[in-house]
C-alpha positions as protocol buffer text, in pm:
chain_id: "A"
residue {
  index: 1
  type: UNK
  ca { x: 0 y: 0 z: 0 }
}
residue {
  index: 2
  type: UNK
  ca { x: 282 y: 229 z: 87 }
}
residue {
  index: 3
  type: UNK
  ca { x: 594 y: 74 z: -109 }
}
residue {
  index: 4
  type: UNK
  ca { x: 802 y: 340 z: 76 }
}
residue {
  index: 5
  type: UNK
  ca { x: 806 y: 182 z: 365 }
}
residue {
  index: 6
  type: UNK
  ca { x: 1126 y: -105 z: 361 }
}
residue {
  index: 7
  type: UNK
  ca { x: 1037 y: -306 z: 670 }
}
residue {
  index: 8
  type: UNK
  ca { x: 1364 y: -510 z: 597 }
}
residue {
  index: 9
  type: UNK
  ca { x: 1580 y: -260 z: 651 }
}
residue {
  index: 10
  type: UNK
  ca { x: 1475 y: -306 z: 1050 }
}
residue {
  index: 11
  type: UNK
  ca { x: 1607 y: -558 z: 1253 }
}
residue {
  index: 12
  type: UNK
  ca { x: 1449 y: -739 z: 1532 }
}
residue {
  index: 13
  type: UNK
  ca { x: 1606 y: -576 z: 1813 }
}
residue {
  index: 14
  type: UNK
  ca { x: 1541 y: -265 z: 1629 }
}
residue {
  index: 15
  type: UNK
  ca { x: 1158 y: -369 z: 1589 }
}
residue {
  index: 16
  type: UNK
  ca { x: 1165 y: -400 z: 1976 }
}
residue {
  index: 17
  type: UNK
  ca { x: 1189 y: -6 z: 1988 }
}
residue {
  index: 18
  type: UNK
  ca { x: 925 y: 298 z: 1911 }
}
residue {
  index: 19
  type: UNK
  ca { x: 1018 y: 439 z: 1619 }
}
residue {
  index: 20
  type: UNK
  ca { x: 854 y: 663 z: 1318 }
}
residue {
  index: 21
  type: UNK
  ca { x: 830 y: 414 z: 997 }
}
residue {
  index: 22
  type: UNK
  ca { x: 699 y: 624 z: 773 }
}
residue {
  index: 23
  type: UNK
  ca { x: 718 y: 1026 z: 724 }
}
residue {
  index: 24
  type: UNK
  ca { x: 451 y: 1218 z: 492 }
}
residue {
  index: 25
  type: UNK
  ca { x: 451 y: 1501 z: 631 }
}
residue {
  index: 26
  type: UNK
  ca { x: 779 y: 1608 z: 474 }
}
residue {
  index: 27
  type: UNK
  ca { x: 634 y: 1601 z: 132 }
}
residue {
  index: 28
  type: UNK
  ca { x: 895 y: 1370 z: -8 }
}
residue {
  index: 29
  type: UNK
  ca { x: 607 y: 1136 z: -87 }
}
residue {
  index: 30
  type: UNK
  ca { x: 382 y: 1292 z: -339 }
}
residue {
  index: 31
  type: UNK
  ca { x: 56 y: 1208 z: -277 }
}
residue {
  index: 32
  type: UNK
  ca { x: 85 y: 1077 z: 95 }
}
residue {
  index: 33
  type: UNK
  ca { x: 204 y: 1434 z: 247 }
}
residue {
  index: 34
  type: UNK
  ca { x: -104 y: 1382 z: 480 }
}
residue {
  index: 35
  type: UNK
  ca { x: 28 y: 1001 z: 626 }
}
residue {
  index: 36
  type: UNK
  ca { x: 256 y: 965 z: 948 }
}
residue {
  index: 37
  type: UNK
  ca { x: 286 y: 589 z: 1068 }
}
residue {
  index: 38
  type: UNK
  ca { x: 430 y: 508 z: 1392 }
}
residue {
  index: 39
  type: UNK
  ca { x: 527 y: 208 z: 1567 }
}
residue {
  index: 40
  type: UNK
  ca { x: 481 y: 137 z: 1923 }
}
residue {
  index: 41
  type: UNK
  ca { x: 518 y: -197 z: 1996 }
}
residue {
  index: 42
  type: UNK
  ca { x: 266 y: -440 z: 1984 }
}
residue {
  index: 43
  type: UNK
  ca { x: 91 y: -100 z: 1805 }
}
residue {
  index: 44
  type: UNK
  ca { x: 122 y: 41 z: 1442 }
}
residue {
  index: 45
  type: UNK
  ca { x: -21 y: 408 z: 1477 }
}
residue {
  index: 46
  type: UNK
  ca { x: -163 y: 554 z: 1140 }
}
residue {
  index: 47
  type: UNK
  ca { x: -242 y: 918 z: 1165 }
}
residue {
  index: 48
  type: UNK
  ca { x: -389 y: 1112 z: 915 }
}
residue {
  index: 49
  type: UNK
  ca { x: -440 y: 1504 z: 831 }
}
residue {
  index: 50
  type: UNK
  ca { x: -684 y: 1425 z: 563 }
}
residue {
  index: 51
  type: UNK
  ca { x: -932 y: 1186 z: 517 }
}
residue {
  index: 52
  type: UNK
  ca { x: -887 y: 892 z: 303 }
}
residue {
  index: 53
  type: UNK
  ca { x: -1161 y: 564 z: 240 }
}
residue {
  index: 54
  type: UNK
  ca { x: -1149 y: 312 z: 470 }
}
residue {
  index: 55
  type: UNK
  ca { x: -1059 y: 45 z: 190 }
}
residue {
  index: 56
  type: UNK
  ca { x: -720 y: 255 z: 160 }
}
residue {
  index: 57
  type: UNK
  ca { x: -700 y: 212 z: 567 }
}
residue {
  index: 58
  type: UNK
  ca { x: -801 y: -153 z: 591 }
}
residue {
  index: 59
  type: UNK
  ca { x: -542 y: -207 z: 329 }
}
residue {
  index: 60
  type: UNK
  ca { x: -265 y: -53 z: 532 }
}
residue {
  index: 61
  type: UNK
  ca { x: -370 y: -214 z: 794 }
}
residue {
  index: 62
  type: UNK
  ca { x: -301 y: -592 z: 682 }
}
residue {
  index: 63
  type: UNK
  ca { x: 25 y: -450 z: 502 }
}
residue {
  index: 64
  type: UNK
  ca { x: 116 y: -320 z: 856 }
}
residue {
  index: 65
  type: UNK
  ca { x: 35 y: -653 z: 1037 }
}
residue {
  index: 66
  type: UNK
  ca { x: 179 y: -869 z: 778 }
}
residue {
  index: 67
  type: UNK
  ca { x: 539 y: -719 z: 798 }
}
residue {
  index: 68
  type: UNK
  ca { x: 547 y: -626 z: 1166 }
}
residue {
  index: 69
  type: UNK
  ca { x: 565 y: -1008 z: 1346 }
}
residue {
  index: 70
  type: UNK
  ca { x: 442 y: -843 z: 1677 }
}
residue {
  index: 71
  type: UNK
  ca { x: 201 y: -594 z: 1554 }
}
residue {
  index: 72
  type: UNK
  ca { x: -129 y: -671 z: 1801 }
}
residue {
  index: 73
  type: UNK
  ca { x: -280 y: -375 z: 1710 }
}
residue {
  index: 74
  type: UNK
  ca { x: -361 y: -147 z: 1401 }
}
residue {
  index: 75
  type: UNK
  ca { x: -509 y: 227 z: 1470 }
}
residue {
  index: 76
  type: UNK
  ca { x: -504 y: 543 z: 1297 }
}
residue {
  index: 77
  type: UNK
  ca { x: -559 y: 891 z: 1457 }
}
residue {
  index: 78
  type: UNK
  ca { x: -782 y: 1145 z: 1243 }
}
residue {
  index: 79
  type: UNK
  ca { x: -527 y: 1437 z: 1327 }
}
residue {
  index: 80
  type: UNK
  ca { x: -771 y: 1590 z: 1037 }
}
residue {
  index: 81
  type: UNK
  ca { x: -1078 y: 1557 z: 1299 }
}
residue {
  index: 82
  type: UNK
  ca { x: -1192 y: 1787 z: 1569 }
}
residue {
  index: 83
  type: UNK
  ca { x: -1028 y: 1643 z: 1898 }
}
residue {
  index: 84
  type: UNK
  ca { x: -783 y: 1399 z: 1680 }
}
residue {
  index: 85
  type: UNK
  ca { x: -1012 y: 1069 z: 1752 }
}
residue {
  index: 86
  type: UNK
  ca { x: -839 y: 756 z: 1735 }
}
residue {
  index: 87
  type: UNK
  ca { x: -1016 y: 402 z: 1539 }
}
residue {
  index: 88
  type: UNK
  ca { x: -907 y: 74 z: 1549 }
}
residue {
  index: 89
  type: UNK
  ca { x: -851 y: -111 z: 1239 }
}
residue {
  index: 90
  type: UNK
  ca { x: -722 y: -450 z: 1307 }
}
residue {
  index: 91
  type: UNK
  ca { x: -621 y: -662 z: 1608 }
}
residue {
  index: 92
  type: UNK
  ca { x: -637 y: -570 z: 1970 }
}
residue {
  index: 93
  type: UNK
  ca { x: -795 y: -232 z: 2131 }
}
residue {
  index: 94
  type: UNK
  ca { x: -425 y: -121 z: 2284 }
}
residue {
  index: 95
  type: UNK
  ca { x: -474 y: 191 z: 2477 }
}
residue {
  index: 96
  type: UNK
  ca { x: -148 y: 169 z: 2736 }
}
residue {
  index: 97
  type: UNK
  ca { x: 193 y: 114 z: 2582 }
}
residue {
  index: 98
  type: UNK
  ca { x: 503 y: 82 z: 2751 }
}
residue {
  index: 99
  type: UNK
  ca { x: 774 y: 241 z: 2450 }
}
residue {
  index: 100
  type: UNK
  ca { x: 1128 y: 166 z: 2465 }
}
residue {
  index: 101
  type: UNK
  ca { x: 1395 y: 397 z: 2311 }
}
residue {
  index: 102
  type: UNK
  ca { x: 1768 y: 346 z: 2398 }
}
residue {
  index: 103
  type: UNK
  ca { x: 1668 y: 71 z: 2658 }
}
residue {
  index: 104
  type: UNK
  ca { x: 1446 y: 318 z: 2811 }
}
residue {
  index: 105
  type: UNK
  ca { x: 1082 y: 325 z: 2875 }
}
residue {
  index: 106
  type: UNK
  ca { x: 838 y: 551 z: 2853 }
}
residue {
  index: 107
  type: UNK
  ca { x: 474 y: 543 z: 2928 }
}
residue {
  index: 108
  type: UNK
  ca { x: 243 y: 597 z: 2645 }
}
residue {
  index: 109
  type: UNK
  ca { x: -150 y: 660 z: 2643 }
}
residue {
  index: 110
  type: UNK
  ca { x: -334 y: 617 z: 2314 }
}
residue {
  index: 111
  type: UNK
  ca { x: -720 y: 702 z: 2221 }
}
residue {
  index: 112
  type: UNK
  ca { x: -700 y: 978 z: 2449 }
}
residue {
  index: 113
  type: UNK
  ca { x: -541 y: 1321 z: 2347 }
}
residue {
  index: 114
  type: UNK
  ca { x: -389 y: 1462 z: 2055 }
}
residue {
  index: 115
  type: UNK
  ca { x: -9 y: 1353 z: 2158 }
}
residue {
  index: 116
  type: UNK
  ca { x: 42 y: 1036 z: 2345 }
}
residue {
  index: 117
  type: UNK
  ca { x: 319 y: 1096 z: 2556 }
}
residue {
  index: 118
  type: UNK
  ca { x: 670 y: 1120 z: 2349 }
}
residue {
  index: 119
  type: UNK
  ca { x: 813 y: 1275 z: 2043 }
}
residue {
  index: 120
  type: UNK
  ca { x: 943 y: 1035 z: 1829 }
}
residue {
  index: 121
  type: UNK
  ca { x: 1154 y: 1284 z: 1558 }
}
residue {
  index: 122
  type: UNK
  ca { x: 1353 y: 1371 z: 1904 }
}
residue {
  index: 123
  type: UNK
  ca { x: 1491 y: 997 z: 1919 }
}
residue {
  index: 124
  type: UNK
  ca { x: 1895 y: 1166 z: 1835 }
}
residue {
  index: 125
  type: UNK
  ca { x: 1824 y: 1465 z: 2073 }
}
residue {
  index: 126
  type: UNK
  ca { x: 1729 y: 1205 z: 2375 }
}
residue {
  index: 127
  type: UNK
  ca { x: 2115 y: 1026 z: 2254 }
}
residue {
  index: 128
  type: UNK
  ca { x: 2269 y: 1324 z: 2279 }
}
residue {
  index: 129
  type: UNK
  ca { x: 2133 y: 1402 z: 2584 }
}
residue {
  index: 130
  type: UNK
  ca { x: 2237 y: 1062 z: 2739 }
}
residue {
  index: 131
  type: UNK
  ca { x: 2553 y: 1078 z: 2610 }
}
residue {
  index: 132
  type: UNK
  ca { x: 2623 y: 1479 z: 2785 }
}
residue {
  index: 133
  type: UNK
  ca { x: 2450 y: 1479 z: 3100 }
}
residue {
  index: 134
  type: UNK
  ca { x: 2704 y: 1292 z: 3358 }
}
residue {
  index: 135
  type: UNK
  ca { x: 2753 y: 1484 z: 3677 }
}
residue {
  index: 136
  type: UNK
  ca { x: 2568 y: 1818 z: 3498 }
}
residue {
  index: 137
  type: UNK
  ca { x: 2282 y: 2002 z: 3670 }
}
residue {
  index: 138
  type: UNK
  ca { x: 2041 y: 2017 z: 3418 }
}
residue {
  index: 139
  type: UNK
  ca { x: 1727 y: 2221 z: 3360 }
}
residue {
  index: 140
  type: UNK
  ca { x: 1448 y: 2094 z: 3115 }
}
residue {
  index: 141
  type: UNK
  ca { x: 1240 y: 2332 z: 2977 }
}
residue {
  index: 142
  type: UNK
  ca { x: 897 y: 2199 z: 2853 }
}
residue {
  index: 143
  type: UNK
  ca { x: 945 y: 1919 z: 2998 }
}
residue {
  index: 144
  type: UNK
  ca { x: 608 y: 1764 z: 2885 }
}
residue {
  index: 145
  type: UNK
  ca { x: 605 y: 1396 z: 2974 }
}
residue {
  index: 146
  type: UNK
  ca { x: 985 y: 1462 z: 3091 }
}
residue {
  index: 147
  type: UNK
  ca { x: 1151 y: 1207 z: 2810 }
}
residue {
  index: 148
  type: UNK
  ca { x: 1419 y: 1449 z: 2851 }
}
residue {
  index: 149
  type: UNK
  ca { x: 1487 y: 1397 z: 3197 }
}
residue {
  index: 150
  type: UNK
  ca { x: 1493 y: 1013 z: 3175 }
}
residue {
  index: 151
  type: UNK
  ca { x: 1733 y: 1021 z: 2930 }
}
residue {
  index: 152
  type: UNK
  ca { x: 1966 y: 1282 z: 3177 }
}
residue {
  index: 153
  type: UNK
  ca { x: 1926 y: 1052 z: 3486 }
}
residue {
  index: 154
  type: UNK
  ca { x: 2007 y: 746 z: 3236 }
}
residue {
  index: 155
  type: UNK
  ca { x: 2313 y: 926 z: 3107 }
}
residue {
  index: 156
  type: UNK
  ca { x: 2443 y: 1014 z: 3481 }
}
residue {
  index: 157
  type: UNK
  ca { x: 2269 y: 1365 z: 3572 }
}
residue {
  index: 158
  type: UNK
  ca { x: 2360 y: 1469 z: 3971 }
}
residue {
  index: 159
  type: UNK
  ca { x: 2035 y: 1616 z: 3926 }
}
residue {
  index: 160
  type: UNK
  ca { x: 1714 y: 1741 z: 3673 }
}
residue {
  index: 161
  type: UNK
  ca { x: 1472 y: 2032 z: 3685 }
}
residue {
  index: 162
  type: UNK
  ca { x: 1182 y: 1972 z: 3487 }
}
residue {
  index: 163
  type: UNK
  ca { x: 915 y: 2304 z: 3429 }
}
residue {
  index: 164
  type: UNK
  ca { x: 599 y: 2283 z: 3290 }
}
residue {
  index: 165
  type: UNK
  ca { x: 337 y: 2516 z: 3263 }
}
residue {
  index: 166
  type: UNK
  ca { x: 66 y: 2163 z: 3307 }
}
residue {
  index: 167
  type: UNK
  ca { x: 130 y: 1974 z: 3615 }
}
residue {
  index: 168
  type: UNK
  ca { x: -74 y: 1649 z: 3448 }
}
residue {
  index: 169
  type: UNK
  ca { x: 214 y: 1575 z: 3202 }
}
residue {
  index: 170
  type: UNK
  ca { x: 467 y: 1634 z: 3469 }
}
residue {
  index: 171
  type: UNK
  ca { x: 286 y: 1371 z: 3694 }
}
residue {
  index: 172
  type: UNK
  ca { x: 331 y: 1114 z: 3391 }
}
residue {
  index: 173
  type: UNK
  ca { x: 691 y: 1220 z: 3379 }
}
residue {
  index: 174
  type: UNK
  ca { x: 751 y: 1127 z: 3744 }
}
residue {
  index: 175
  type: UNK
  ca { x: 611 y: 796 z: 3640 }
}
residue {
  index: 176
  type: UNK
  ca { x: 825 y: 776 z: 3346 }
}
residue {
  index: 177
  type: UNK
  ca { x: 1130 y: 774 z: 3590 }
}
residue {
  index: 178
  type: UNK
  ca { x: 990 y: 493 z: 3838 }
}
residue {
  index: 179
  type: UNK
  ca { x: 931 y: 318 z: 3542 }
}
residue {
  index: 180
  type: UNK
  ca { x: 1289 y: 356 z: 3446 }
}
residue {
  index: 181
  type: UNK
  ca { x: 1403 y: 266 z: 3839 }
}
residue {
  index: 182
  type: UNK
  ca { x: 1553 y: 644 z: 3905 }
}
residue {
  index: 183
  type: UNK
  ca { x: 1646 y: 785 z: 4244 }
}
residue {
  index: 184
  type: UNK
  ca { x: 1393 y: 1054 z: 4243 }
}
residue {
  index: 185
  type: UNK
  ca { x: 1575 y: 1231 z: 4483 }
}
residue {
  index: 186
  type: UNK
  ca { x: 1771 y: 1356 z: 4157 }
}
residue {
  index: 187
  type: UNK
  ca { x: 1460 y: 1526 z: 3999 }
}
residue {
  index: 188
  type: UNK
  ca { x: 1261 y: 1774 z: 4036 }
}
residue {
  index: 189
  type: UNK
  ca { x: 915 y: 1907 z: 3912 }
}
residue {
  index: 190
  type: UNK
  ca { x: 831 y: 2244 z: 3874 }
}
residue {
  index: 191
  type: UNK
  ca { x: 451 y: 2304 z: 3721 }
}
residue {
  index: 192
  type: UNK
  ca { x: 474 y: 2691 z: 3673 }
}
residue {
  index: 193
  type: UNK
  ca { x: 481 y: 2938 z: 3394 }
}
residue {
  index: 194
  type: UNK
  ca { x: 838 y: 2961 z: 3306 }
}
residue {
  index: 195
  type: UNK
  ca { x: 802 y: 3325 z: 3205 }
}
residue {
  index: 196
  type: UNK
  ca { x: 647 y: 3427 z: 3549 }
}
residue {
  index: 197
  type: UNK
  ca { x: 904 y: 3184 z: 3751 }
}
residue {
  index: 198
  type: UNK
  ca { x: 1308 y: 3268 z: 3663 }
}
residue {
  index: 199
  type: UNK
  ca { x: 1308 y: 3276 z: 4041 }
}
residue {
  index: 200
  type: UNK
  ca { x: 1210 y: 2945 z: 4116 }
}
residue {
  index: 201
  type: UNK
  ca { x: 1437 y: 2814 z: 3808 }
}
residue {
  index: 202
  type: UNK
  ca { x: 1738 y: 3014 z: 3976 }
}
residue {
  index: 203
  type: UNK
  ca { x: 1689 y: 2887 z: 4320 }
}
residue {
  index: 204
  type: UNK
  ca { x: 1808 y: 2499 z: 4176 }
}
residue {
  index: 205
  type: UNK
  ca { x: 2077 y: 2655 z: 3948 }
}
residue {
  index: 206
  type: UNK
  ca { x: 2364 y: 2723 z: 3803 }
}
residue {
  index: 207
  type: UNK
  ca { x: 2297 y: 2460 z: 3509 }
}
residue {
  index: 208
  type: UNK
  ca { x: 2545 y: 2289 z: 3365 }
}
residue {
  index: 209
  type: UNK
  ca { x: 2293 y: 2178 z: 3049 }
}
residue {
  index: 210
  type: UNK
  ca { x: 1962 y: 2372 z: 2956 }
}
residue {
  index: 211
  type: UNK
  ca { x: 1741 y: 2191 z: 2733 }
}
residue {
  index: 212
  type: UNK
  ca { x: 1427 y: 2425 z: 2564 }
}
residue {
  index: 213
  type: UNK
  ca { x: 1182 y: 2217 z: 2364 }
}
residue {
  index: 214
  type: UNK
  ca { x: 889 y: 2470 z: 2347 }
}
residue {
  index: 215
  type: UNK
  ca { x: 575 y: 2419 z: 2154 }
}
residue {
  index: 216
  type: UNK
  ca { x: 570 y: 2672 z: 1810 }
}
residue {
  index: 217
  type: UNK
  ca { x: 245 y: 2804 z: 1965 }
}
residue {
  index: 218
  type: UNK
  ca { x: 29 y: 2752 z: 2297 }
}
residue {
  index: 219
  type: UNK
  ca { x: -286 y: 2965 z: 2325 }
}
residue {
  index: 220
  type: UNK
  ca { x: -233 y: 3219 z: 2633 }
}
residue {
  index: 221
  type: UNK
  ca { x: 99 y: 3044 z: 2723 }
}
residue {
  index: 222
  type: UNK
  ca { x: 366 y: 3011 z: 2426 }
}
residue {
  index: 223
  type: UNK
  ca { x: 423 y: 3228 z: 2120 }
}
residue {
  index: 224
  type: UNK
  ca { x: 778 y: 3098 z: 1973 }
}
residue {
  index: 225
  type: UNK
  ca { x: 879 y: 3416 z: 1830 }
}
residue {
  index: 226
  type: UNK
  ca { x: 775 y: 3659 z: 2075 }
}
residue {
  index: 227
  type: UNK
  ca { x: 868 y: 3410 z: 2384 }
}
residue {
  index: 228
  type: UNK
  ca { x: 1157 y: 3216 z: 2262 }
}
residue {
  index: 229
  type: UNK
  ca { x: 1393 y: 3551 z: 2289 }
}
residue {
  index: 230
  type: UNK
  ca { x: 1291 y: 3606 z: 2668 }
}
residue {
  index: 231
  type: UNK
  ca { x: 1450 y: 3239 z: 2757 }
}
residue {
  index: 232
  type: UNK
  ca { x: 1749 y: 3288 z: 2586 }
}
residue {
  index: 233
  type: UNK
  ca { x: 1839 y: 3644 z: 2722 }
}
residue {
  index: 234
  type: UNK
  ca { x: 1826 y: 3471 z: 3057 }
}
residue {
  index: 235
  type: UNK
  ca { x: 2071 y: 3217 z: 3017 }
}
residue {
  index: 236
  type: UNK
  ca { x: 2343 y: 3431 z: 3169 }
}
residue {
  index: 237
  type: UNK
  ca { x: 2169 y: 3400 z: 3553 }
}
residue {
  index: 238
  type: UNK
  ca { x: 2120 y: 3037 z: 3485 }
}
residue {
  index: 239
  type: UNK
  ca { x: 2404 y: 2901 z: 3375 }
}
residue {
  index: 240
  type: UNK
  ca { x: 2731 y: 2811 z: 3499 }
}
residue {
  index: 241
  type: UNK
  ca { x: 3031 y: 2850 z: 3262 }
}
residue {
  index: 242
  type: UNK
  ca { x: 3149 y: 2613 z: 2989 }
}
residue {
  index: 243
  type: UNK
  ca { x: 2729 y: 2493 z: 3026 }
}
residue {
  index: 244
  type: UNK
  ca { x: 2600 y: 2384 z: 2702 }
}
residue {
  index: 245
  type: UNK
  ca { x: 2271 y: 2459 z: 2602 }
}
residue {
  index: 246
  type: UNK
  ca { x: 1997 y: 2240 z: 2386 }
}
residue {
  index: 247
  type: UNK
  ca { x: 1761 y: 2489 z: 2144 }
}
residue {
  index: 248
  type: UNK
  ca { x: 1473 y: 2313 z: 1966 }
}
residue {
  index: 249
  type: UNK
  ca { x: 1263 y: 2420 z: 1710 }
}
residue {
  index: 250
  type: UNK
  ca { x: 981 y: 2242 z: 1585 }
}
residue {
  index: 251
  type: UNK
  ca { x: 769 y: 2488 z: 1377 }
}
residue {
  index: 252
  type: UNK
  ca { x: 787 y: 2436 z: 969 }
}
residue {
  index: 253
  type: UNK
  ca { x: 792 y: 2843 z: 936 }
}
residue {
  index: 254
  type: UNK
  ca { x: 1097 y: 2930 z: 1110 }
}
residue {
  index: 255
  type: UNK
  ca { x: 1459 y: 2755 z: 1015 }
}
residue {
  index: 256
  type: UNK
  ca { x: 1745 y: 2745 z: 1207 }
}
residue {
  index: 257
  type: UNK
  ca { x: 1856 y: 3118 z: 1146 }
}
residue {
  index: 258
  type: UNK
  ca { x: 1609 y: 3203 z: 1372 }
}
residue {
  index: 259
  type: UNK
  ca { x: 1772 y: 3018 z: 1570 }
}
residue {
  index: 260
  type: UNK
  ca { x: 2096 y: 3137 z: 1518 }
}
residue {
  index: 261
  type: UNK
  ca { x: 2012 y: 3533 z: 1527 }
}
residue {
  index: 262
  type: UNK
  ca { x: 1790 y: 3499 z: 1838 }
}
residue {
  index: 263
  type: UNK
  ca { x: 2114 y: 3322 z: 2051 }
}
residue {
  index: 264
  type: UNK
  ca { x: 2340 y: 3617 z: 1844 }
}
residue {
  index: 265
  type: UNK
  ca { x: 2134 y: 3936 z: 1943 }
}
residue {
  index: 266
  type: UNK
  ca { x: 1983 y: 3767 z: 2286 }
}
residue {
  index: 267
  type: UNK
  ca { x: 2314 y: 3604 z: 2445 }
}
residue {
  index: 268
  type: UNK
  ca { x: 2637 y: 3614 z: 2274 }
}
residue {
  index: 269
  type: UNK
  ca { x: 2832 y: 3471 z: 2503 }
}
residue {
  index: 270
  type: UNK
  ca { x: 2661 y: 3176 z: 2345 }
}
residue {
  index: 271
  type: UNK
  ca { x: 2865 y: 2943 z: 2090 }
}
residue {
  index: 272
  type: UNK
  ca { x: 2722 y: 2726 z: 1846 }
}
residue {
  index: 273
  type: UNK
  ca { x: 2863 y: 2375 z: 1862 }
}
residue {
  index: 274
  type: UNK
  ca { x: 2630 y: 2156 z: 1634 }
}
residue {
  index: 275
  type: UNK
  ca { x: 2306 y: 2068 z: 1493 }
}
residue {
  index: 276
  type: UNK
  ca { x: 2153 y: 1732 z: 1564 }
}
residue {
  index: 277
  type: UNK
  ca { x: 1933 y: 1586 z: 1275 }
}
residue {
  index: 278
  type: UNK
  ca { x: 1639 y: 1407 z: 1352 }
}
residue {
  index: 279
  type: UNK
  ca { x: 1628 y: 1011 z: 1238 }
}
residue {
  index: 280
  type: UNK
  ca { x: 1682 y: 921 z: 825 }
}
residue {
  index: 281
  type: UNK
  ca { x: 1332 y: 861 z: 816 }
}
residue {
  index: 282
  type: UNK
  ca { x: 1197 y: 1236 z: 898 }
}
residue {
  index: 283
  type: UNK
  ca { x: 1280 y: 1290 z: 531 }
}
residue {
  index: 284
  type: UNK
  ca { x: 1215 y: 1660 z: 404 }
}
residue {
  index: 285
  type: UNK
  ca { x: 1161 y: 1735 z: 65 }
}
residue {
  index: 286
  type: UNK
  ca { x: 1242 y: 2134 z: 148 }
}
residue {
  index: 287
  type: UNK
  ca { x: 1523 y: 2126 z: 441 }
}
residue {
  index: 288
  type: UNK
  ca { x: 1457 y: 2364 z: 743 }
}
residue {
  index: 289
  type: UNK
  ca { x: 1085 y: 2282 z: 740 }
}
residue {
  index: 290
  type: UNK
  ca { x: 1132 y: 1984 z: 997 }
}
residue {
  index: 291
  type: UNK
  ca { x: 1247 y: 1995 z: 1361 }
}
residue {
  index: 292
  type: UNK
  ca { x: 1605 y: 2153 z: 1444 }
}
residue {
  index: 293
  type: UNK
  ca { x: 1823 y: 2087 z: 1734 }
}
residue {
  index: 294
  type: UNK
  ca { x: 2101 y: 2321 z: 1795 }
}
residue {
  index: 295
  type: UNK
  ca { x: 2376 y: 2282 z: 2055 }
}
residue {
  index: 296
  type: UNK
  ca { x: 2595 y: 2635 z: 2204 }
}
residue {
  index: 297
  type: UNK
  ca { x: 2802 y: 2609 z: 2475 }
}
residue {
  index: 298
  type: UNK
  ca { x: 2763 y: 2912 z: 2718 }
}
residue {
  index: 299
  type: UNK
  ca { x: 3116 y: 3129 z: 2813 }
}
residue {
  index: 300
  type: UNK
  ca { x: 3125 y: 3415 z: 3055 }
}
């Protein structure tokens, strides 16, 4: 149904992991720019942001479930719906999901809000983050379900400060880390307005790693062009020297330069190091339109 998809180029112990299989939303798929497919194991996720017949879904569905060995479970999410209602197609009604990422696990809930707890295209970013966060202080910034934070504590954090403006996500991130078997005495959650609160993020700093994954737009809480400035012009009282510093980026309009002139005009004692790319499969038929990653490293 969708010959794009090579399940062979997946191994088993790949298979075991959540991962995005297929990517339409970077329109380097003509005619399926509207089809993301996920897979959460025992659960292939279709979600769409049109409609299409359900003899094109049912199809997908028994190509899905004939190539993935473990696939219990076949659903799509109308992301082109009011309130992004999920169907099931084939197999089992799987609502709870246990993901793994990195040996990792994360707590997913499916049927029941527009995201279901993790951000698959951030799979590198969670590496990195694993792979710099021994001994650092670290403040996450969005912190959502806290996927960031797991991977920190994994990777040897003393300590993590997660801030969110909603405490309910928070409250699934604290689960995320007894999942994972983490000394909670090494995080902390914040549910406040991060633009009302530089006190409270102060009063657990200096950081030695700042991670800011903010939504493009949040009504009354987030605008990423008028808000995304005020974080970075604080990173001075909230970081300790030689800290490095995660930016991410995830709406279509605005490319890294934004990025990169924000950190120059807001805090240039800010140093870009790199850019990590999202998987091979978040293919983009324009680049810049996906989700960016940038890395600085922060020098008094």
């Amino acid at each position: 149904m969708i010959a794009e998809i090579n399940f062979t180029q997946y191994t088993t112990s790949q298979l075991l992991e959540s991962r995005r299989l297929f990517h339409g939303r970077g329109h380097a798929y003509q005619g399926l720019e509207h089809v993301c497919i996920d897979w959460l194991p025992p659960v292939a996720l279709i979600t769409l942001y049109q409609e299409e017949s359900q003899q094109w879904l049912d199809e997908l569905a028994e190509q899905l479930q004939a190539n993935l060995a473990s696939c219990k479970s076949v659903q799509v999410q109308y992301r082109c719906r009011d309130k992004a209602p999920f169907q099931l197609l084939r197999g089992e009604d799987i609502q709870h999901v246990t993901a793994l990422e990195h040996g990792l696990k994360y707590q997913l809930k499916l049927g029941h809000s527009q995201n279901y707890g993790i951000f698959l295209d951030m799979r590198n970013g969670r590496q990195w983050v694993i792979d710099n966060s021994e001994d650092k202080n670290v403040l996450n910034l969005f912190a959502y379900t806290c996927p960031f934070s797991v991977a920190a504590i994994a990777g040897g954090a003393k300590q993590v400060v997660n801030v969110d403006i909603s405490k309910a996500p928070l409250a699934k991130g604290r689960d995320n880390h007894r999942l994972n078997k983490h000394d909670l005495s090494k995080v902390k959650f914040e549910g406040v307005d991060i633009f009302k609160s530089y006190g409270r993020l102060k009063k657990h700093g200096p950081y030695d790693l700042l991670i800011s994954d903010p939504p493009s737009f949040q009504k009354g809480s987030v605008d990423i062009k008028r808000d995304y400035p005020k974080i970075i012009r604080r990173l001075p009282q909230l970081m300790n020297d030689g800290g490095l510093v995660m930016l991410c980026l995830n709406s279509p309009d605005l490319s890294a330069d934004f990025i990169l002139q924000m950190v120059s005009e807001e805090c240039p004692n800010c140093y870009y190091l790199e850019t990590i790319t999202p998987p091979e499969v978040y293919k983009e038929a324009m680049p810049g339109k996906g989700l960016k990653v940038l890395i600085f490293k922060y020098q008094q």
